[in-house]
C-alpha positions as CSV (number, residue, x, y, z in Angstrom):
1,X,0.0,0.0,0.0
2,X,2.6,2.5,0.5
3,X,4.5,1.5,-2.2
4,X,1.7,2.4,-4.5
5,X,1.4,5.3,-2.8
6,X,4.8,6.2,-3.4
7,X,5.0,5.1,-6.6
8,X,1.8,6.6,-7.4
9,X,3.2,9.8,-5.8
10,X,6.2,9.6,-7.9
11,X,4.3,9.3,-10.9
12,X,1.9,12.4,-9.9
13,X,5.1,14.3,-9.2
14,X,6.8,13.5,-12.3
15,X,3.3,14.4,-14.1
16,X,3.6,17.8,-12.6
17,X,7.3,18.8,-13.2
18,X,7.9,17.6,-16.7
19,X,5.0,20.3,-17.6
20,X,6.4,22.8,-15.3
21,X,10.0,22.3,-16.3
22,X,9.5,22.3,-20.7
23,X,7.3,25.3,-20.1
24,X,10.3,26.9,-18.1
25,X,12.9,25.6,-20.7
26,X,10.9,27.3,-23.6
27,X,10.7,30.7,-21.9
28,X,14.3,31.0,-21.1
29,X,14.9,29.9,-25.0
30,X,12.3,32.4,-26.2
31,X,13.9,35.0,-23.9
32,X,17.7,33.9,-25.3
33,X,16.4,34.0,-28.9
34,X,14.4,37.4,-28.7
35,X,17.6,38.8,-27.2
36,X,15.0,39.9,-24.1
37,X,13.4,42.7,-26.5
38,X,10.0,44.0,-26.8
39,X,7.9,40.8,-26.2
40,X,7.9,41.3,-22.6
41,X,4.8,43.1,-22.2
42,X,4.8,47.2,-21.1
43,X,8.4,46.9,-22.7
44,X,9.3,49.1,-25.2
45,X,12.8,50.5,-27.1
46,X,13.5,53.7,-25.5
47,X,16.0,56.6,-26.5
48,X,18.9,54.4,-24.5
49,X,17.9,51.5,-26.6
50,X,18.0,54.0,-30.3
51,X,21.4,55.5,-29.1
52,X,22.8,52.0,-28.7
53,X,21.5,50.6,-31.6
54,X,23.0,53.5,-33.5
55,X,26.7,53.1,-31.5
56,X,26.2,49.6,-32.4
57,X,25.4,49.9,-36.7
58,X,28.2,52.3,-36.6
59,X,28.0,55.3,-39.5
60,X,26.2,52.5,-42.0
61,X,22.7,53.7,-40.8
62,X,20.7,57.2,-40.3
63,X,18.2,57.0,-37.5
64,X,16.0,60.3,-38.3
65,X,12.7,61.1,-36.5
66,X,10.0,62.4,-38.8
67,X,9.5,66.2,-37.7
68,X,8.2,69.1,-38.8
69,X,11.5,70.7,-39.4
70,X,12.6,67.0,-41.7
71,X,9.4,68.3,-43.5
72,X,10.2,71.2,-44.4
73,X,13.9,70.7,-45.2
74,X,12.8,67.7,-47.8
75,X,10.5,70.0,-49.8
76,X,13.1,72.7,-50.4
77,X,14.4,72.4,-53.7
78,X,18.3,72.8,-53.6
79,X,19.4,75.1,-56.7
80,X,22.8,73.9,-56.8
81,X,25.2,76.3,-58.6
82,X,28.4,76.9,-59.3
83,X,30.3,80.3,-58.0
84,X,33.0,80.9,-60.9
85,X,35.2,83.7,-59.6
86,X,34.1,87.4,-58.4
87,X,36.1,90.3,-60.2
88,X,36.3,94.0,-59.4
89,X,36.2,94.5,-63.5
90,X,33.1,94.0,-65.2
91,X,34.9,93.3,-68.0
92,X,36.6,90.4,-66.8
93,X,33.3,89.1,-65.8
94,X,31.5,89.8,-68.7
95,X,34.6,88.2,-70.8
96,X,34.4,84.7,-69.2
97,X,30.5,84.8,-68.9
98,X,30.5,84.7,-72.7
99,X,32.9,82.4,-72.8
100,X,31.0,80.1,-70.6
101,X,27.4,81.1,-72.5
102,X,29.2,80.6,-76.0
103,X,30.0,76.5,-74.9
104,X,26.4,75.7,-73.9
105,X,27.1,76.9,-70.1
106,X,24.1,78.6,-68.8
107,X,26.5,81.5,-66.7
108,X,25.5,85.2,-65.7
109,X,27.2,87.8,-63.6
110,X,26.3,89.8,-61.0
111,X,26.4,92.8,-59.6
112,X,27.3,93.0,-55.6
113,X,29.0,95.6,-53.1
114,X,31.5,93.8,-51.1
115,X,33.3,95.4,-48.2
116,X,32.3,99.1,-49.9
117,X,33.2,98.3,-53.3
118,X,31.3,97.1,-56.0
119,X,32.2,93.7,-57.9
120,X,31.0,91.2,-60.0
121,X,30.6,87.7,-59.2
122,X,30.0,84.9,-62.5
123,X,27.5,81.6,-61.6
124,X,26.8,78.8,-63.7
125,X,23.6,77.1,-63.0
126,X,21.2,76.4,-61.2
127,X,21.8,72.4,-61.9
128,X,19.0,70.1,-60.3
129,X,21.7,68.2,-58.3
130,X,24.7,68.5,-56.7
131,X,26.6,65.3,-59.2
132,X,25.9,67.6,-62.6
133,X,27.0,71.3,-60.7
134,X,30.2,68.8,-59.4
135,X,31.3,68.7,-63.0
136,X,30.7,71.3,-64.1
137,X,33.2,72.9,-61.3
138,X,35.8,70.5,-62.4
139,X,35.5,71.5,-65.8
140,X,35.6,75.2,-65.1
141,X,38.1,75.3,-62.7
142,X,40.5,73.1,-65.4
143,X,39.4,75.3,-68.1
144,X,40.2,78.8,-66.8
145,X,42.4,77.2,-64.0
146,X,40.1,78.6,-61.2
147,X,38.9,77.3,-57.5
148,X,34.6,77.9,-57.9
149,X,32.8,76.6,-55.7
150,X,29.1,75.1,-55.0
151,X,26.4,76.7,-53.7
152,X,22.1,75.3,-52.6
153,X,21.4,79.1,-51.2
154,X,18.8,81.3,-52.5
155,X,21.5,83.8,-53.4
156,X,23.1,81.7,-56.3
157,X,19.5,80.8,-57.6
158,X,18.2,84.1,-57.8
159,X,19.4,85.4,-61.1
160,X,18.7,82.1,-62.5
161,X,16.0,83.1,-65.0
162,X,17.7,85.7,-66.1
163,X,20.7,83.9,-66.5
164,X,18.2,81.7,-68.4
165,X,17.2,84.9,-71.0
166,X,21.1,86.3,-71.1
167,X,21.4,82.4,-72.9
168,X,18.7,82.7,-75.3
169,X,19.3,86.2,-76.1
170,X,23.4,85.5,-77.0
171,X,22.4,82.2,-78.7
172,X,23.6,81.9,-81.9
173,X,23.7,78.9,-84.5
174,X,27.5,77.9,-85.7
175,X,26.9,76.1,-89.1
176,X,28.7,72.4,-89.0
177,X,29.5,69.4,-91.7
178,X,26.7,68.8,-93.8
179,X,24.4,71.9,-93.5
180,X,23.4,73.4,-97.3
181,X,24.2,77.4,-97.1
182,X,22.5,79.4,-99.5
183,X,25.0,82.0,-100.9
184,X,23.5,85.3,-102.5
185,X,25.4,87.9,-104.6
186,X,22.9,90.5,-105.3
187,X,23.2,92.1,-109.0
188,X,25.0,88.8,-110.1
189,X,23.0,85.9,-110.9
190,X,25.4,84.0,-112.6
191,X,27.1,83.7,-109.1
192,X,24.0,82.9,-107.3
193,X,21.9,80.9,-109.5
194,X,24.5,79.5,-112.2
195,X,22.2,76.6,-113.3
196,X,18.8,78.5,-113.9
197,X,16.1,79.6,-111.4
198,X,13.7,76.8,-111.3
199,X,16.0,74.9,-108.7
200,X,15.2,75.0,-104.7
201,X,17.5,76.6,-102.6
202,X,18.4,73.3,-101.0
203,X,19.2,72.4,-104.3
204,X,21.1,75.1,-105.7
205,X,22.7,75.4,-102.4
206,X,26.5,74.9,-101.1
207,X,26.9,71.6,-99.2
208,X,29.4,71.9,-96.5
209,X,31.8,68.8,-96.8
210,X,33.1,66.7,-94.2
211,X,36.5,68.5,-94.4
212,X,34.3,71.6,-93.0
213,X,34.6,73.6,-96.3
214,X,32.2,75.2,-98.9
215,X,33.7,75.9,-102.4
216,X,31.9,79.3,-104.0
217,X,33.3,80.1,-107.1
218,X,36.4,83.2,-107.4
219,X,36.9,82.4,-103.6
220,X,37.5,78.8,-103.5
221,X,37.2,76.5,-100.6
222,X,36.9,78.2,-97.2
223,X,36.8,76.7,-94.2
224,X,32.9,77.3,-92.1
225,X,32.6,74.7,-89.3
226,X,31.7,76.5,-86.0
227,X,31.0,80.0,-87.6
228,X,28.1,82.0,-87.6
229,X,26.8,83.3,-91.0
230,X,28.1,86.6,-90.8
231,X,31.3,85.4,-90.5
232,X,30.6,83.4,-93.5
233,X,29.4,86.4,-95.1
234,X,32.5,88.8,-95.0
235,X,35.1,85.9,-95.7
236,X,33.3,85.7,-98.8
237,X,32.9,89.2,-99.4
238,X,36.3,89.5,-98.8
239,X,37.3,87.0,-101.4
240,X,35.1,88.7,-104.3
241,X,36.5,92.1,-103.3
242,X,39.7,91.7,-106.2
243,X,37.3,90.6,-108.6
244,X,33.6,93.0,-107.7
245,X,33.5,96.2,-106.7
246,X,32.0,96.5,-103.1
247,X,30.4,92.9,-103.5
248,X,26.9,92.6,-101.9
249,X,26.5,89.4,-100.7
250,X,23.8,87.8,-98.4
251,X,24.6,83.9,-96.3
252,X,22.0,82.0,-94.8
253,X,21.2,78.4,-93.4
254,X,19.5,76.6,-96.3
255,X,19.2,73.4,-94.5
256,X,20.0,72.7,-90.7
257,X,21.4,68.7,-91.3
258,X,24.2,68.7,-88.9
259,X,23.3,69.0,-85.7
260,X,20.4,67.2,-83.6
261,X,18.9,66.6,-80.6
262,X,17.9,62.9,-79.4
263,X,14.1,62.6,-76.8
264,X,13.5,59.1,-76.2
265,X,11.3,57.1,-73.5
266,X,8.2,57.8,-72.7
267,X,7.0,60.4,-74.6
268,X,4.2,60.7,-77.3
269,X,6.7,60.5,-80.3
270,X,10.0,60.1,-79.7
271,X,12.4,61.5,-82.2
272,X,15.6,63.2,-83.4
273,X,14.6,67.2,-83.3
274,X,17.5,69.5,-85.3
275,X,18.9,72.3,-84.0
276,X,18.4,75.4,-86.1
277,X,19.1,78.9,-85.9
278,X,15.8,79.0,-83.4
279,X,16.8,78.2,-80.1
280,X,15.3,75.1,-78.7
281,X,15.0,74.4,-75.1
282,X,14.1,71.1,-72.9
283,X,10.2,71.7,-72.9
284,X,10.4,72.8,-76.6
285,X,11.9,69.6,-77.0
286,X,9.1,67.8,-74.9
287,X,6.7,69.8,-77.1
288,X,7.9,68.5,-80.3
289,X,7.8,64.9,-78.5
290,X,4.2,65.0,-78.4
291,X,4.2,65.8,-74.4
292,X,5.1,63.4,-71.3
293,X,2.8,59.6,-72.1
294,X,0.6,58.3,-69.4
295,X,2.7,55.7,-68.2
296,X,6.3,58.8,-67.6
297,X,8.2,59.3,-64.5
298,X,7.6,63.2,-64.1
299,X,10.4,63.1,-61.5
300,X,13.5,61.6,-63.0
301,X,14.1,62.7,-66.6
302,X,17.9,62.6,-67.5
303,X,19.7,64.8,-69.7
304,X,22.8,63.9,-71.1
305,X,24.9,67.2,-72.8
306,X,28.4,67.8,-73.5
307,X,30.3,70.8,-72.3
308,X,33.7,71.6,-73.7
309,X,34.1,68.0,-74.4
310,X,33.0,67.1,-70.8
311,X,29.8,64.4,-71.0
312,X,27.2,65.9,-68.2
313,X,24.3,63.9,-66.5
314,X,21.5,66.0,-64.8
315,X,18.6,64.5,-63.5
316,X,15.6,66.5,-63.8
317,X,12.4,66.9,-62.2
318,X,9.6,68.2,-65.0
319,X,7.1,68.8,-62.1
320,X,8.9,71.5,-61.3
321,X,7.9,73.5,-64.0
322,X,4.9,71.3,-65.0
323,X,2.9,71.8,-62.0
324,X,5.1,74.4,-59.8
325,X,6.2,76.7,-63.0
326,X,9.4,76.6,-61.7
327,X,11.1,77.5,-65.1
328,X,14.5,77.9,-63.6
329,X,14.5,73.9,-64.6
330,X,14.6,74.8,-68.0
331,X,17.5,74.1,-70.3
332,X,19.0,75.2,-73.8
333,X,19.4,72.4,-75.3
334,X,22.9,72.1,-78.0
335,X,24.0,68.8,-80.5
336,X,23.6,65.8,-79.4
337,X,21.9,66.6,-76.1
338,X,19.7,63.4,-75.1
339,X,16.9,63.8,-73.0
340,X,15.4,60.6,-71.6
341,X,11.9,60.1,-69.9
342,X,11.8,57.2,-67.7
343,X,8.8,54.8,-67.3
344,X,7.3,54.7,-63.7
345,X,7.6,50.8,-63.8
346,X,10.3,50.9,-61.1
347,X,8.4,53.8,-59.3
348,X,6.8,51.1,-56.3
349,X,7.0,51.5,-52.8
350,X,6.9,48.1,-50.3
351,X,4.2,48.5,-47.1
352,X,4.7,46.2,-44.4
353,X,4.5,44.7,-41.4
354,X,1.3,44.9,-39.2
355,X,-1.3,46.2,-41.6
356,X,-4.5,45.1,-42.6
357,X,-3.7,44.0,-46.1
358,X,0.8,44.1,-47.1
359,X,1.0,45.0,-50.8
360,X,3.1,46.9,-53.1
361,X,2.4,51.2,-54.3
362,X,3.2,52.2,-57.2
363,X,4.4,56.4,-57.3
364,X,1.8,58.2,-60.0
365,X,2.9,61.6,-61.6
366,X,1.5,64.0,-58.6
367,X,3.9,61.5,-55.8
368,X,3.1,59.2,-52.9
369,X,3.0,60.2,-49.3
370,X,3.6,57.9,-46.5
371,X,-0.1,58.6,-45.6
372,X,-1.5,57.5,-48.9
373,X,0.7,54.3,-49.0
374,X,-0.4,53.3,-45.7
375,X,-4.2,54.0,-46.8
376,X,-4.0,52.1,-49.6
377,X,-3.4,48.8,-47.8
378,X,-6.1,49.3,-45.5
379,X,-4.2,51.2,-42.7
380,X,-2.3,49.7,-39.5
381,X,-3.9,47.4,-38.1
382,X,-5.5,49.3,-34.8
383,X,-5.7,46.2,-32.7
384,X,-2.0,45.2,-32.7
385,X,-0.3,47.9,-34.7
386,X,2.7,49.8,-32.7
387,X,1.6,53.8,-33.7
388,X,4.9,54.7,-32.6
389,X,6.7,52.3,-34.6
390,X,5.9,53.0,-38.4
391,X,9.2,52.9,-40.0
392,X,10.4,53.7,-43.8
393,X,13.6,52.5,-44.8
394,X,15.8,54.5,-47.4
395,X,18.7,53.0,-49.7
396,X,21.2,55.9,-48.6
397,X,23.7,57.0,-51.8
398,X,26.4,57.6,-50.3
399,X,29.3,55.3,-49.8
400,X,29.6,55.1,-46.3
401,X,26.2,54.7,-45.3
402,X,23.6,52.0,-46.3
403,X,20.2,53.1,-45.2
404,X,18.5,55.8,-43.7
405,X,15.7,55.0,-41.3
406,X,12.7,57.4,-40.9
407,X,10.5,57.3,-37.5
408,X,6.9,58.4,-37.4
409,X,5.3,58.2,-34.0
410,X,2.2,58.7,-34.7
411,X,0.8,57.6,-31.3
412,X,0.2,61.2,-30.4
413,X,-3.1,61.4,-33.3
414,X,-1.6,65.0,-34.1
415,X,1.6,63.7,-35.3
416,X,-0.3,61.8,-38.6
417,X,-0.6,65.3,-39.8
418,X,3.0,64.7,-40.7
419,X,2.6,61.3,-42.5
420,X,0.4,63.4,-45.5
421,X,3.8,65.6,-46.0
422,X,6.3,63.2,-45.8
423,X,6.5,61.8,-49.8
424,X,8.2,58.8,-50.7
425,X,10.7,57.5,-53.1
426,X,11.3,54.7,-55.4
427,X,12.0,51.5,-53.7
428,X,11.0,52.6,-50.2
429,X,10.0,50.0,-47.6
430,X,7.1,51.2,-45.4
431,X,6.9,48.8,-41.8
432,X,4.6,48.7,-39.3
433,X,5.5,47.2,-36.5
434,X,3.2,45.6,-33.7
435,X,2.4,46.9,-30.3
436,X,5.2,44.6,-27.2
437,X,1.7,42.9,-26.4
438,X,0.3,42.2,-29.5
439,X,3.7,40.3,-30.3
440,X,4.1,38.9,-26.8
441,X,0.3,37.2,-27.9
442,X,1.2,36.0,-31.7
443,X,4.3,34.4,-29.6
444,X,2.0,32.7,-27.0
445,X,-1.1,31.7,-29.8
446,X,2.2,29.7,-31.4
447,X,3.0,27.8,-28.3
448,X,0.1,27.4,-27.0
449,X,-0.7,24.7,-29.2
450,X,2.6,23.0,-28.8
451,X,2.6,22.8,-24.8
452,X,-1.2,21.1,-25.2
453,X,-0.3,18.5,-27.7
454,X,2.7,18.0,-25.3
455,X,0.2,17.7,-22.2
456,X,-2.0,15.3,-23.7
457,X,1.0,12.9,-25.1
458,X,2.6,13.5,-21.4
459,X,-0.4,12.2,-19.5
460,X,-1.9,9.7,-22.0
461,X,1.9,7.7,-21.9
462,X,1.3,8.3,-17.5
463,X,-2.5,7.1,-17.5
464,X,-0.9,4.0,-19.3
């Protein structure tokens, strides 16, 4: 009798502590593997814990609190320019300004009183970003043998459309290989029209060869790559001079067939657009395209120049000036400038975490905010959600870092004002995280189903 009742004690005992001692076991694996975070309930990462984890990723990630101030700084457009030189001459300034505005540079010069006197201080720009007005620099500064530098103040930017004019108004087409001039001398017809007057004036005009000469006759060939026509026009008129008396002669662009401009992507009608004696600019260009198509990135056209034989990448935003008229984004356009419009395929945005329905955004022409993103899956999921915890993550350009990480805490309702002005980039990843809790629950649901089927086996293998 009191061996059963020991060994049936035992048994009772043993029934109780194997329970008791897996449920412990678990818990301090659960607690080992979670690293002791947030599924505690009531804990939470506080500023210690953010500091820490920021000592801990080292410079490789940007921990940045959303704020009204972030706000604000994100939607100012940076006019990044390049300061040439300042001179106390005007002439000096004016001298390298056209030397800068007669290679496709869009420079101006300007006026300022420094320390009582007056001097004049050349810019280049405004570029859209900081990589384009970075060459540029180079190039100037090994050109003229200068130390410019770059500026994103409202100062440089100022001037900009007027810069933007002084570039029109001193444009000038310089005839190249392949253009047909059409040669007049007046009261001499056997000069200008030597095989009758039924012919075009493409077709009775002078070809210029590839060597970059025309031949007219009494002057021979003369050399008219890279001049305007009225340099054209007293060369010859020189050249008649020992055979007619005060020649008049007249020189104009028959046919513009050597240089072009390139618009590709996703535009109405892409095509090659030559450059005349007219000046054409970037939305001129986009004009002739037959506009932006339904399916373009507004945000991320590229345009692709030379400069003094330096190649020249800006990335520009045509919202700017489509929507915000900012015309200062405007460009002259030279040869063999290629502007490219972008698709919005890659323009998507990844949303999750703990919301009601995890799904992919895609960025339309007027942008996506971080408040539209999350209302298109449904919201945060109120039950579980962690308001203070909605995260995007940022592929950071920049060598030395890897992501930036913005934080909305949005458990204050206020702060969601914020989440309407904060707009997103390609390839952003919205998450949500869940409330210490809600996490500590999803955790126990798990288990829970675990430690019964290991009850029941437990006493079914005891009761036998």
């Amino acid at each position: 009798m009191s061996n059963k009742l020991k060994s049936g004690h035992r048994k009772k005992v043993a029934c109780g502590l194997l329970p008791v001692t897996l449920v412990h076991a678990v818990t301090l694996v659960l607690v080992f593997a979670l690293g002791g975070c947030a599924v505690v309930p009531g804990a939470h990462i506080s500023g210690v814990d953010t500091r820490e984890m920021d000592d801990v990723s080292g410079s490789a990630v940007n921990f940045i609190p959303i704020t009204q101030s972030l706000i604000h700084e994100m939607q100012q457009r940076k006019p990044w320019t390049v300061q040439v030189a300042t001179y106390v001459d005007e002439s000096d300034a004016r001298k390298i300004q056209r030397v800068l505005l007669s290679e496709g540079f869009n420079a101006t010069a300007k006026s300022m009183t420094i320390n009582g006197m007056n001097h004049y201080r050349v810019y280049v720009g405004p570029q859209s970003d900081n990589s384009s007005a970075d060459t540029i620099k180079n190039l100037v500064d090994s050109r003229f043998g200068l130390e410019s530098i770059i500026l994103d103040h409202a100062e440089a930017s100022s001037d900009s459309s007027m810069a933007f004019t002084e570039q029109i108004k001193s444009y000038s087409y310089l005839v190249g290989s392949g253009d047909i001039l059409n040669i007049t001398v007046w009261d001499h017809p056997e000069l200008t029209i030597p095989q009758g007057g039924q012919r075009t004036p493409i077709e009775a005009g002078n070809v210029i060869h590839t060597d970059g000469t025309v031949f007219y006759p009494y002057v021979g060939n003369i050399f008219v790559v890279g001049k305007h026509v009225t340099e054209i026009r007293a060369l010859i008129t020189l050249g008649l001079s020992g055979y007619i008396k005060d020649p008049q002669v007249d020189v104009a662009v028959a046919a513009f067939r050597s240089q072009r401009v390139f618009v590709s992507g996703a535009v109405n009608d892409p095509k090659t657009i030559a450059v005349t004696d007219v000046p054409i600019t970037l939305l001129d260009a986009l004009n002739s395209a037959g506009g932006l198509a339904a399916d373009a990135d507004w945000r991320s056209a590229t345009l692709t120049s030379t400069r003094a034989g330096v190649s020249i990448k800006e990335v520009i935003d045509l919202s700017a000036f489509y929507k915000e008229g900012l015309l200062n984004h405007n460009r002259l356009l030279r040869s063999n400038d290629a502007l490219h419009v972008p698709r919005n395929d890659a323009l998507k945005v990844f949303v999750m975490g703990d919301v009601i329905s995890a799904g992919t955004q895609r960025i339309d022409r007027s942008g996506l905010t971080l408040a539209e993103a999350l209302n298109d899956v449904g919201g945060i999921n109120e039950a579980s959600a962690d308001a203070s915890g909605i995260f995007v993550l940022r592929a950071n350009d920049a060598a030395s870092k890897m992501v930036d990480i913005y934080q909305l805490d949005a458990s204050m309702g206020s702060m969601l004002i914020l989440s309407t002005q904060f707009r997103l980039k390609p390839m952003d990843i919205v998450y949500v995280t869940s409330a210490p809790v809600a996490r500590w629950n999803k955790v126990m649901r798990q288990l829970t189903s675990s430690f019964n089927a290991i009850w029941a086996t437990t006493a079914a293998r005891n009761a036998n």
